[in-house]
C-alpha positions, 0 to 999 in steps of 0.5 A: 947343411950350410951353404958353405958345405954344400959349396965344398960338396960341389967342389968334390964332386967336381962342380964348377960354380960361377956368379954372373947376372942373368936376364931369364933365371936366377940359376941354371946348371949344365951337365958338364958339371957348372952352374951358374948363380945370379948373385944380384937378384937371388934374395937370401943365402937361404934362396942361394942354398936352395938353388945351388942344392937344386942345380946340383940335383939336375948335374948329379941325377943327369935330369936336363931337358931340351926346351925344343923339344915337345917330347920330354917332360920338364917337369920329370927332370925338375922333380929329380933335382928337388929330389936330390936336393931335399935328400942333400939338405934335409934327411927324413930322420933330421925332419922327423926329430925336428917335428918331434922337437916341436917345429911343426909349422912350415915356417919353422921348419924353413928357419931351422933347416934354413930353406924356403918355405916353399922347399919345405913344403916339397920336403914335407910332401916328399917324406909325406906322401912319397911325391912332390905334389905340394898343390894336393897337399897345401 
């Protein structure tokens, strides 16, 4: 998916999506359905597309959490965005057929599907092993 798509996508799923430099994080998302781009700091439209796909995956799976508070899981909530996002950006079929079309190295994997190595990575680990745990398995 382009980032052009995922934009439109966002668009009819009634996400508004404004650019503006921040000081603490490159993007960020609100459950009212906005989310916020840092255009002057994101690297790439490969970073932008990943980050937009994962800011989505936080208002569409409602995974936000409450940094006051010591009782909810970060990570719980990070987990669901990336999951949604990998889900959005790269099926398990479209993976399948790319290694079976010989792009077996995770560097080629991010240039085909034009993600980040490291959303490769968690990608490969999600369809692998059934979790993000990219730590256990690189």
């Amino acid at each position: 998916m382009t980032l052009f798509r995922l934009c439109q996508l966002a668009e009819q799923f009634g996400i508004e999506i404004d650019y503006f430099t921040m000081r603490d994080t490159k993007s960020l998302a609100l459950p009212q359905g906005w989310i916020a781009l840092d255009t002057d700091h994101i690297e790439s439209t490969t970073e932008a597309k990943v980050r937009l796909a994962h800011e989505m995956g936080h208002i569409e799976t409602n995974s936000f959490y409450n940094v006051h508070s010591p009782l909810d899981v970060r990570q719980k909530h990070e987990n669901r965005a990336n999951k949604w996002a990998i889900k959005q950006l790269i099926t398990e079929e479209e993976l399948d057929e790319a290694v079976a079309n010989g792009h077996t190295e995770i560097w080629d994997l991010a240039d085909y599907f034009d993600v980040t190595e490291e959303f490769m990575r968690k990608a490969v680990c999600l369809y692998t092993y059934g979790n993000l745990a990219t730590e256990l398995y690189f």
